[in-house]
C-alpha positions as CSV (number, residue, x, y, z in Angstrom):
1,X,36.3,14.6,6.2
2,X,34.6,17.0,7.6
3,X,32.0,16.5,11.0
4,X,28.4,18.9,10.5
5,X,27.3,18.9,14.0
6,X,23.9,21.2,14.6
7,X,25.9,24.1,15.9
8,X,27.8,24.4,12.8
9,X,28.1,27.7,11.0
10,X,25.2,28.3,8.5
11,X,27.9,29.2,5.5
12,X,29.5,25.7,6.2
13,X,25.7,23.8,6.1
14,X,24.6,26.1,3.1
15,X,27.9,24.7,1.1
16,X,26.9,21.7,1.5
17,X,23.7,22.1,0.6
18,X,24.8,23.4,-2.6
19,X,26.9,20.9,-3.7
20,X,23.5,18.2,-3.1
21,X,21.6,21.1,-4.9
22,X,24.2,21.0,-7.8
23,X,24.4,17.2,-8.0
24,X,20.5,17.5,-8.1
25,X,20.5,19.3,-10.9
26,X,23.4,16.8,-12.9
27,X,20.2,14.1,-11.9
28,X,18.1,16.3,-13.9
29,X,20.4,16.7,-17.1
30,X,22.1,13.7,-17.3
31,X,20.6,11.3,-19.4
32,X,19.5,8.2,-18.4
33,X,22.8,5.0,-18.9
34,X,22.4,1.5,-19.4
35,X,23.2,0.5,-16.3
36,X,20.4,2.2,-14.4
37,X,18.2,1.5,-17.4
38,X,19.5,-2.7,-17.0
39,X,19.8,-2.6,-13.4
40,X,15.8,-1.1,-13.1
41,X,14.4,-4.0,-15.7
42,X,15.9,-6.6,-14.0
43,X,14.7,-5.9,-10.7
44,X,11.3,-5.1,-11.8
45,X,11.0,-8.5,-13.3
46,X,10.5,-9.8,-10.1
47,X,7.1,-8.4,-10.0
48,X,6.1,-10.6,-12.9
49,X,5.5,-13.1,-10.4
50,X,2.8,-11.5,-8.4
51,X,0.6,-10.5,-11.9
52,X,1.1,-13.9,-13.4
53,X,-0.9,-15.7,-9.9
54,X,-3.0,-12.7,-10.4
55,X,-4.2,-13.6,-14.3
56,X,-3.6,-17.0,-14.0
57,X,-5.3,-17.7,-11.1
58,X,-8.7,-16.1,-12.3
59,X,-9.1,-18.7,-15.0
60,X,-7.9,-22.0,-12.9
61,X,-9.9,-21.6,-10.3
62,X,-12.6,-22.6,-12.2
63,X,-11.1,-25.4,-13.1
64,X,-9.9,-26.0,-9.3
65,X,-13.4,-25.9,-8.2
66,X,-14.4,-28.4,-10.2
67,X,-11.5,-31.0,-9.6
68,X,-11.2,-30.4,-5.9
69,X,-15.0,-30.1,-5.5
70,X,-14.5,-27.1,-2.9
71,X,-17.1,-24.5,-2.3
72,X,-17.2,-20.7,-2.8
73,X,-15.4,-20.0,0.7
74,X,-12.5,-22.4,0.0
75,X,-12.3,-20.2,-3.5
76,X,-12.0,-17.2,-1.7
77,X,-9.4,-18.3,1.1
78,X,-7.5,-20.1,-2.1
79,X,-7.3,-16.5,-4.0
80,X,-6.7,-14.6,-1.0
81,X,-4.3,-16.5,1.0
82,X,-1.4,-15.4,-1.2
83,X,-2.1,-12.0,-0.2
84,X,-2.3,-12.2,3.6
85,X,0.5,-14.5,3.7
86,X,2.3,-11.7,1.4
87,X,2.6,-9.7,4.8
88,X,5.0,-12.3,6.4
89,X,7.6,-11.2,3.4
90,X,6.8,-7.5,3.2
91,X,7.3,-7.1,7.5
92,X,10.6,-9.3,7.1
93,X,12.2,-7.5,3.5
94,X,13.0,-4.2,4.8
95,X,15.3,-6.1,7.5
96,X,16.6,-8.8,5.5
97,X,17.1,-5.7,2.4
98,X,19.1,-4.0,5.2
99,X,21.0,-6.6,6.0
100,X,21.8,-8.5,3.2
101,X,21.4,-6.3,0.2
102,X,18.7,-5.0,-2.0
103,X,20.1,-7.7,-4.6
104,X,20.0,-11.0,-2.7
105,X,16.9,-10.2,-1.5
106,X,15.2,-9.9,-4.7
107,X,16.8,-13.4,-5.1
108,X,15.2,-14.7,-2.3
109,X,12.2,-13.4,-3.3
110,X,12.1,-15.3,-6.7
111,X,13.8,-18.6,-5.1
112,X,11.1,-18.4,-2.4
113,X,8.1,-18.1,-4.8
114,X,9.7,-21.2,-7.6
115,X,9.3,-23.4,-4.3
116,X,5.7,-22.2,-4.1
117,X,5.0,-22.8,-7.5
118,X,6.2,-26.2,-7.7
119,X,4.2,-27.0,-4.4
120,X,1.3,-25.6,-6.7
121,X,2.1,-27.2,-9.3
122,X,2.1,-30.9,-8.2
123,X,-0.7,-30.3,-5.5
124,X,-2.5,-33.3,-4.9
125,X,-5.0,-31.9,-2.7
126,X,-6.7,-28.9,-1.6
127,X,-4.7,-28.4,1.9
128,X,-1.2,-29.0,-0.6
129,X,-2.2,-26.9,-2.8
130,X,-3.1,-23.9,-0.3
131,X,0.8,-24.9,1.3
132,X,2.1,-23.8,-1.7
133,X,0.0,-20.6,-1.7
134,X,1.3,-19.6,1.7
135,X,5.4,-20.0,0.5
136,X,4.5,-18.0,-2.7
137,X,2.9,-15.7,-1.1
138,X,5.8,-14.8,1.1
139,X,7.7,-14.6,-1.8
140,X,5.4,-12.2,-3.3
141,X,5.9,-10.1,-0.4
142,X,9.4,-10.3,-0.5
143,X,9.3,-9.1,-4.4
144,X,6.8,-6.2,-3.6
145,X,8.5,-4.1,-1.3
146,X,12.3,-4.4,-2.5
147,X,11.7,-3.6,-6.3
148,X,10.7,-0.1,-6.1
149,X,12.7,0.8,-3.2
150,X,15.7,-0.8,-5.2
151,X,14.8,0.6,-8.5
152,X,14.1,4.2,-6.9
153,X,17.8,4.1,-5.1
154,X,19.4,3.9,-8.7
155,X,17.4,5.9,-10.8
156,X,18.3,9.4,-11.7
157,X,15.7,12.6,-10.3
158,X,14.2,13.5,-14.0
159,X,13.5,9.4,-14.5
160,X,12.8,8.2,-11.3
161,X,9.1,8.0,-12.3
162,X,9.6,6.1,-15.3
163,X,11.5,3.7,-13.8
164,X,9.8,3.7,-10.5
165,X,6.9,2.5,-12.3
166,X,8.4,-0.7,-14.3
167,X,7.4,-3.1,-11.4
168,X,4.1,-2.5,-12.0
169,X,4.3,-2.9,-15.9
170,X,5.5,-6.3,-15.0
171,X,2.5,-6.6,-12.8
172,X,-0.1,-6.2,-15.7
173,X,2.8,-7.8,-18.0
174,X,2.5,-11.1,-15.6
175,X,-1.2,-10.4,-15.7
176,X,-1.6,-10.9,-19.4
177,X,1.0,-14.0,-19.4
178,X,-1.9,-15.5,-17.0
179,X,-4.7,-14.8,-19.3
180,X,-2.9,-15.7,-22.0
181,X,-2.0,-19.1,-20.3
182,X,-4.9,-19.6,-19.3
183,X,-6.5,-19.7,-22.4
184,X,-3.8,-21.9,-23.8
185,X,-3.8,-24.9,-21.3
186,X,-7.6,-24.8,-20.9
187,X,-7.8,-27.5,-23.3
188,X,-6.0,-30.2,-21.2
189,X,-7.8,-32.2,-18.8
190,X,-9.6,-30.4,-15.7
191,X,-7.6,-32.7,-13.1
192,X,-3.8,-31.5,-15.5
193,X,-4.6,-27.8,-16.6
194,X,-4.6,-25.7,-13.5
195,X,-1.7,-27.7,-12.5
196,X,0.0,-26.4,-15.6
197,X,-1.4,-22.8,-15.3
198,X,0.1,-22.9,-11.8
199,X,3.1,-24.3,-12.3
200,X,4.6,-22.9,-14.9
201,X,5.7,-19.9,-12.8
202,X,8.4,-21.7,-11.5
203,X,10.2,-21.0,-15.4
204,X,10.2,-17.4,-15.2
205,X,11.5,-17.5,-11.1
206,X,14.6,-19.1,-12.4
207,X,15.5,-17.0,-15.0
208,X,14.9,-13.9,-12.4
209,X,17.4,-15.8,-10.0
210,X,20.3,-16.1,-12.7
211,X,20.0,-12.2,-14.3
212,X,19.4,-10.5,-11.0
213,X,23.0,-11.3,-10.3
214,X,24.1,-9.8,-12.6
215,X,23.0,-6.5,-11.1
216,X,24.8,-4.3,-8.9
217,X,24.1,-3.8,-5.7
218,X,25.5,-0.1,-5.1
219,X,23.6,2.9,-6.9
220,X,27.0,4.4,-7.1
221,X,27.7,1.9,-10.0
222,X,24.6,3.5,-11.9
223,X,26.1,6.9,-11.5
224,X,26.3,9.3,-14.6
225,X,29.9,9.8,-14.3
226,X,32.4,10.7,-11.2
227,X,30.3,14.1,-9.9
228,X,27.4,12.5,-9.6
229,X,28.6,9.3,-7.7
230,X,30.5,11.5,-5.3
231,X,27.5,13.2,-4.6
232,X,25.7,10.2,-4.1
233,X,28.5,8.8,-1.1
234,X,28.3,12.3,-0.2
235,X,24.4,12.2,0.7
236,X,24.5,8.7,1.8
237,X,27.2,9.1,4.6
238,X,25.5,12.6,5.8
239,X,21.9,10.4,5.7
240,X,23.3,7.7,8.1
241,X,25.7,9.1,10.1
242,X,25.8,13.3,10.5
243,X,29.0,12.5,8.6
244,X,29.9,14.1,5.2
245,X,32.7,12.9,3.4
246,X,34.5,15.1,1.4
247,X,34.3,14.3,-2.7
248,X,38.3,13.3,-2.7
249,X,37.9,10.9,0.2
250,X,38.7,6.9,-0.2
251,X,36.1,4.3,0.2
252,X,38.3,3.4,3.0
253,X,37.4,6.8,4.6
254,X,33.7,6.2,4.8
255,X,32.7,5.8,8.7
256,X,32.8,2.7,10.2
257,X,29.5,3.8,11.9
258,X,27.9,3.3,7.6
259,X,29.2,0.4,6.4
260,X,28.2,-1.5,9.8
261,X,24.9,-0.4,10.0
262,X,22.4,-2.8,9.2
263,X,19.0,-1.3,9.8
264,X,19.4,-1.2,14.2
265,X,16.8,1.3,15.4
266,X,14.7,2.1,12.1
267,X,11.3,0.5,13.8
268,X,12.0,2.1,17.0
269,X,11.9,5.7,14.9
270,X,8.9,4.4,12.9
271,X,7.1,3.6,15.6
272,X,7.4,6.7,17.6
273,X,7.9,9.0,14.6
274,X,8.2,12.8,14.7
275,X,6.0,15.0,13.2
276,X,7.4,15.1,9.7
277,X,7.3,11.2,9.7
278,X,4.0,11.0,10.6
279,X,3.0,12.9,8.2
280,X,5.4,10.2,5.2
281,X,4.1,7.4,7.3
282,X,0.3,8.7,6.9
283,X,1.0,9.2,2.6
284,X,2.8,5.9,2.2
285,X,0.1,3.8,4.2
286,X,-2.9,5.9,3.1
287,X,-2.2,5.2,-0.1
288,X,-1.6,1.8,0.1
289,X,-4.1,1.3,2.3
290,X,-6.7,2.7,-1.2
291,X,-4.6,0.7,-3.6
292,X,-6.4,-2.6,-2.6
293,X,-9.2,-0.8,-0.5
294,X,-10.0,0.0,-4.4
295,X,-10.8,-4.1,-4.8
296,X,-8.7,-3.7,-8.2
297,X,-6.9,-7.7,-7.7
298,X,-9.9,-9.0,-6.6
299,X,-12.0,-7.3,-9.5
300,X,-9.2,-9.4,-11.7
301,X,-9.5,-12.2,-9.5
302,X,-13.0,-12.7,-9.9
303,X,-13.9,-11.2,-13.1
304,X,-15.1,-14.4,-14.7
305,X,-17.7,-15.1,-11.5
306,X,-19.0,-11.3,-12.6
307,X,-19.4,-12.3,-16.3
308,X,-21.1,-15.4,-15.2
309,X,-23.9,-13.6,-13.0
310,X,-23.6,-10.9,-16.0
311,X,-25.0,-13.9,-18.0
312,X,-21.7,-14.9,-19.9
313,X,-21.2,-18.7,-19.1
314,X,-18.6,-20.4,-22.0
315,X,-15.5,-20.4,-20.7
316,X,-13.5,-19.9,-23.5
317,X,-15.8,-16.4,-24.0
318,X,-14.7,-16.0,-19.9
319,X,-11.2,-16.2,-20.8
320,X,-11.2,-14.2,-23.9
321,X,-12.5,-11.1,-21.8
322,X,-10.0,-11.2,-19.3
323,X,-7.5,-11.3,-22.2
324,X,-9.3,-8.1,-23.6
325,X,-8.8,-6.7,-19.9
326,X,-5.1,-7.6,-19.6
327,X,-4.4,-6.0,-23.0
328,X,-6.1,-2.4,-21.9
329,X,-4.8,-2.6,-18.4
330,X,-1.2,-3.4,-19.6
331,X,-1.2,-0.5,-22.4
332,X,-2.5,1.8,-19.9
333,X,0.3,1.1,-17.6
334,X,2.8,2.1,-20.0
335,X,1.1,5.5,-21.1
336,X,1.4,5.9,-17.4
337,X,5.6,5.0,-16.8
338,X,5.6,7.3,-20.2
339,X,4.0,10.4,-18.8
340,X,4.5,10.2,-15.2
341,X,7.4,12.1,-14.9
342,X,6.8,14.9,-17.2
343,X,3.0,15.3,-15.8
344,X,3.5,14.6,-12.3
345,X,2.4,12.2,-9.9
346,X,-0.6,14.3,-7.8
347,X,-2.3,15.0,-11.7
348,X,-2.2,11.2,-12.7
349,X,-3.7,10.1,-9.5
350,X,-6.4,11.8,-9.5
351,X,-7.0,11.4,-12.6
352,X,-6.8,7.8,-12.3
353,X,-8.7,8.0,-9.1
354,X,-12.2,9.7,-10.0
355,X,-11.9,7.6,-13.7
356,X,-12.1,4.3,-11.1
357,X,-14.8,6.2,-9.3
358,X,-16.7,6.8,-12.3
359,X,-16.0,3.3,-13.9
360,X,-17.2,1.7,-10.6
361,X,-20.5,3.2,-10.3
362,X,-21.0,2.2,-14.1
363,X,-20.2,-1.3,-13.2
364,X,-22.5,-1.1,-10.4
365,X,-25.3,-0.2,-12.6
366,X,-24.6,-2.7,-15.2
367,X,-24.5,-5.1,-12.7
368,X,-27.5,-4.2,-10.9
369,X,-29.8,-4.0,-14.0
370,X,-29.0,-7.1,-15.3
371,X,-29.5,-8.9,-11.8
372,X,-33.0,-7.7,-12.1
373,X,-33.4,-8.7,-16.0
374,X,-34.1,-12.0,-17.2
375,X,-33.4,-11.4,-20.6
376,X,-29.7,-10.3,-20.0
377,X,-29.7,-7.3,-23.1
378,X,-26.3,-7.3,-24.7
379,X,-26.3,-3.5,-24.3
380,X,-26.3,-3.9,-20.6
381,X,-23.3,-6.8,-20.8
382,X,-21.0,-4.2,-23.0
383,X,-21.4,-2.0,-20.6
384,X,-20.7,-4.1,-17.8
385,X,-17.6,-5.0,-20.3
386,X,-16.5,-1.5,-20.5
387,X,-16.6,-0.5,-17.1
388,X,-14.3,-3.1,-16.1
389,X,-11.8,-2.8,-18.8
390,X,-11.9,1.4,-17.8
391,X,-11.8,0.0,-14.3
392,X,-8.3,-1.7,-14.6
393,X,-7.4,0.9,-16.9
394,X,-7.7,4.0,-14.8
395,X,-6.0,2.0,-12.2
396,X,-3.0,1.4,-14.4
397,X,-2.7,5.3,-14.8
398,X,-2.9,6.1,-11.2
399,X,-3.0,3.9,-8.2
400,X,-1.2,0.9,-10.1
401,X,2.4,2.4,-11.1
402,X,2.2,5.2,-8.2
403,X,1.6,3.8,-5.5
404,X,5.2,1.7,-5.7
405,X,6.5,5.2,-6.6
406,X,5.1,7.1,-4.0
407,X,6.2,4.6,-1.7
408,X,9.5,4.2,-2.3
409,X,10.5,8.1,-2.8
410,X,9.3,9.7,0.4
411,X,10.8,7.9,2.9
412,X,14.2,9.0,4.2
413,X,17.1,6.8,3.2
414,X,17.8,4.7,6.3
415,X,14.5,4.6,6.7
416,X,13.5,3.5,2.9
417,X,13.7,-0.3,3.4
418,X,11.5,-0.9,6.3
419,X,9.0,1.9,6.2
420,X,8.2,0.7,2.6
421,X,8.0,-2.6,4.4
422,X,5.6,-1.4,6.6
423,X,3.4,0.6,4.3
424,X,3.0,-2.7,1.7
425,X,2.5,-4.3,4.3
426,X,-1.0,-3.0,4.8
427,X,-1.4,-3.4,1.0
428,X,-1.2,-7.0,1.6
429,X,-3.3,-7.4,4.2
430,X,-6.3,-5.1,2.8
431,X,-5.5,-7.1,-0.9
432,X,-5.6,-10.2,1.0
433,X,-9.2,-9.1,3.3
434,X,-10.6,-8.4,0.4
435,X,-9.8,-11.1,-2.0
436,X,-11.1,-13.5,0.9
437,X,-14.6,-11.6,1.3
438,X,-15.4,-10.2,-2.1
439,X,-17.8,-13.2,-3.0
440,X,-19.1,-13.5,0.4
441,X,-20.2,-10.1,0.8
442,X,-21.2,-9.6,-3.2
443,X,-23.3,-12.7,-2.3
444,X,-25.3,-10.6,0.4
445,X,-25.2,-7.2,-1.2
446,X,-25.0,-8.6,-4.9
447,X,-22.0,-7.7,-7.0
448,X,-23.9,-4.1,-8.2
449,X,-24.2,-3.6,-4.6
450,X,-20.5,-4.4,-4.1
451,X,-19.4,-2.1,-6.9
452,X,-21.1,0.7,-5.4
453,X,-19.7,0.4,-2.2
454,X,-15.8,0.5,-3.9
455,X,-17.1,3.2,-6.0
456,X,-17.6,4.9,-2.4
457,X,-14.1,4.3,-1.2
458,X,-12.7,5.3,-4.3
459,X,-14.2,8.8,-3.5
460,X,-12.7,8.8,-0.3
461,X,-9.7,7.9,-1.8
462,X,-9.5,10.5,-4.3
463,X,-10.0,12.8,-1.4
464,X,-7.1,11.9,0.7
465,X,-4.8,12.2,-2.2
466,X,-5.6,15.7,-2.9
467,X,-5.4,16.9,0.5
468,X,-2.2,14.4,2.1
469,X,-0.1,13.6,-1.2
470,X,2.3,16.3,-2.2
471,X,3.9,16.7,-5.7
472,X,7.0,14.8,-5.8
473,X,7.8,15.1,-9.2
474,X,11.5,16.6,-10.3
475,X,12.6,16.3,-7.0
476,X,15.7,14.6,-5.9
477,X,14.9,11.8,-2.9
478,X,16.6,14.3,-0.9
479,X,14.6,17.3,-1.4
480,X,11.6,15.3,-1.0
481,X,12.4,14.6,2.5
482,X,11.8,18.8,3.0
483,X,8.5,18.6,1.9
484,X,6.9,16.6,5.0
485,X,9.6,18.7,7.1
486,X,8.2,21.1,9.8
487,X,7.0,24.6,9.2
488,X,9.7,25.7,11.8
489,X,12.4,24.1,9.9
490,X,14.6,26.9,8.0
491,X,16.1,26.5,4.5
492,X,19.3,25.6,5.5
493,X,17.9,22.2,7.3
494,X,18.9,23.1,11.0
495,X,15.9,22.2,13.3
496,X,16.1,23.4,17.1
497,X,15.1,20.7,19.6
498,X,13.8,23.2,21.8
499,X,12.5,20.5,24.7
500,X,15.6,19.2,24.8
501,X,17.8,22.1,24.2
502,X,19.6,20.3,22.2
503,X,20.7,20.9,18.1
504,X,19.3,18.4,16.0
505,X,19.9,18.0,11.7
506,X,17.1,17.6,8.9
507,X,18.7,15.9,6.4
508,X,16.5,13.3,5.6
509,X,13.5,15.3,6.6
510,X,13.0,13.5,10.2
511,X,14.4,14.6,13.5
512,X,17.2,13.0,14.6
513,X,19.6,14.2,18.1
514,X,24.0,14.5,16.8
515,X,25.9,13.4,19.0
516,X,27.1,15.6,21.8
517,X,29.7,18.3,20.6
């Protein structure tokens, strides 16, 4: 075992360097093995959760507003409440992640959210029934942050895209299964059916609870053979310690220092971050921050309200369009996890990002014509129709599956956890700030005014990603850590601390002082 201190000899530092660049490159040839493939599924199921109350939700609070009698401002702190009470789980996952595993978390997640569904489900009352909205929501929270950053840790360089993106096909997945559900129980009795619609959740929590242990809990399991799993302790040792443990080394030999470490000091560095990352911190919550800035969960939310004011009032017709919306926004997904790593992530973004843009203002004029038209033309309710559906659909080729890969790629190892913590987070509490206004404000502004004014932010949006988002694609999680480095740092990833005087080591693309030679 050998101790890389900053003074170290460049040749030493540069060997070392090589063997990560060679291991990099085994990432990109190996194909991808069931394991990671299993391992990558089964955590991403968790996400199912959040897109079933997503779909499901749209269609029974109708049926909730009926029952309950509650006005539109209970509606709105109903739908949103899951999402601000999201941020209790997403703060406390990277902790708990670091402390008790990536796995058990993601059980916790799913247990947490089955006890919110039943409270849902058996709600006798409008104050029960939002209980049970606050305990799945911090489940949800839970589930949102430690998929990707689990599924990222596994998955091979020349994948990592593909698989990255999986929780948010079982977003859109769950999305569907709500709409589909929807439609299904709509038939019972208004005081029994949203009842059902809610839940029913609880089945799928279980089954998440009983195959997630089944997973491992080390990405060294998921290697592609003996290299690449050396490499792997190899990085991960260096990334927490300064420490590199040579390839023939015991598990026995890893430093005491690692396998003790349970996340102590991560916020203190996140909250007074160096200059590299700031710049991570400023990519992973910017773009979070326009995920649900966008208004994409509470366009799904409260699509049938729009198809009412758009003159569409059956319900069972209500229903059946936000079934024609989960199909294009699920099959849209999937092109996405398909193409994202051989396109890159910067191309589908944008692309995603100015088709929103576009969409929106459609919507908006849709919206607006037919709020001044009495006769409600069927030309102007297609398009209204279409915009929507290319709405979701642009999203699930950009902001949707990215923004969980983004997130969960740039941040430094022992940082991963609870920087993606912090940056979903935010996504929780903008989702949740605008679920809980959306009706209020379309109800000054109108809902062609309201369009607009996300087809504004969507513009913004698009312009922060092409000037603050590098390219990420093909990149170990390793390399990517050089790309928010300083200018001053040299290729061989020694930084001088020329305040303190002191040497300091880039390996995970943040300053950090060794210890004293």
């Amino acid at each position: 075992m050998a101790i890389v201190g900053g003074g170290r000899e460049a040749m030493e530092l540069e060997s070392q360097e090589h063997k990560v660049d060679a291991g990099a490159s085994t990432h990109r040839k190996a194909k991808l093995n069931k394991h990671v493939l299993g391992g990558a599924i089964l955590a991403s199921t968790n996400s199912i959760l959040l897109g079933y109350d997503i779909g499901v939700m749209s269609g029974a609070v109708l049926y909730i507003k009926d029952d309950l009698k509650i006005s539109s401002t209970q509606v709105e702190i109903l739908v949103g409440s899951l999402n601000v009470c999201s941020l209790i789980g997403s703060l406390a996952s990277g902790k708990t992640s670091d402390w008790i595993g990536r796995r058990y978390t993601i059980v916790l997640a799913a247990a947490t959210f089955f006890v919110g569904a039943l409270l849902m489900g058996f709600a006798p009352s409008y104050p029960f029934l939002m209980a049970g909205r606050v305990v799945a929501g911090i489940g949800v929270g839970y589930s949102l942050m430690i998929a990707p950053v689990y599924v990222a840790e596994i998955s091979p360089t020349a994948s990592r895209g593909l698989l990255t993106s999986l929780p948010e096909f079982f977003i859109t997945a769950g999305i569907l299964l709500g709409y589909i559900l929807n439609y299904s129980f709509a038939g019972l009795p208004d005081n029994i059916n949203w009842r059902v619609m809610l839940g029913v959740a609880a089945l799928p929590a279980i089954g998440i609870v009983i195959c997630v242990m089944a997973m491992p809990e080390s990405p060294r399991c998921t290697s592609n053979g003996e290299e690449e799993a050396e490499m792997r302790l190899e990085e991960i040792t260096k990334a927490f310690t300064g420490v590199v443990v040579s390839p023939s080394a015991s598990p026995s030999s890893v430093p005491k220092s690692t396998k003790d470490w349970h996340g102590q000091g991560v916020w203190k560095e996140l909250l007074r971050p160096s200059r590299p990352l700031r710049r991570i911190l400023i990519a992973a919550i910017g773009i979070n921050f326009f995920m649900q800035a966008s208004g994409n969960d509470a366009v799904v939310y409260y699509t049938p309200e729009v198809f009412k004011a758009a003159g569409i009032h059956k319900r069972n017709q209500l229903v059946g369009v936000t079934i024609i919306m989960g199909l294009a926004k699920t099959s849209f997904v999937l092109i996405s996890a398909l193409f994202l790593d051989r396109f890159g992530r910067r191309p589908m973004l944008l692309l995603g990002s100015i088709g929103m843009t576009i969409s929106l203002l459609g919507l908006g004029l849709g919206s607006k014509f037919l709020e001044n038209s009495a006769s409600k033309p069927a030309w102007a309710i297609g398009l209204c129709v279409v915009a929507v559906c290319a709405d979701v659909s642009f999203f699930s080729i950009g902001l949707g599956p990215i923004t969980w890969v983004y997130t969960s790629e740039i941040f430094p190892i022992r940082l991963r956890a609870q920087g993606s913590a912090l940056a979903v987070s935010v996504n929780r509490l903008v989702s949740g700030t605008v679920a809980m206004t959306f009706l209020t404000i379309s109800a000054k502004i109108s809902f062609g005014g309201m369009f607009f004014v996300l087809a504004g932010i969507m513009a913004l949006g698009t312009t922060f990603f092409f000037f603050f988002l590098p390219e990420t694609k093909g990149k170990s999680l390793e390399e990517i850590d050089a790309i928010f480095a300083d200018k001053e740092t040299g290729n061989n990833g020694i930084q001088r601390d020329k305040e303190a005087g002191n040497d300091s080591i880039d390996t995970n693309g943040i300053e950090r002082e060794m210890t004293e030679r």
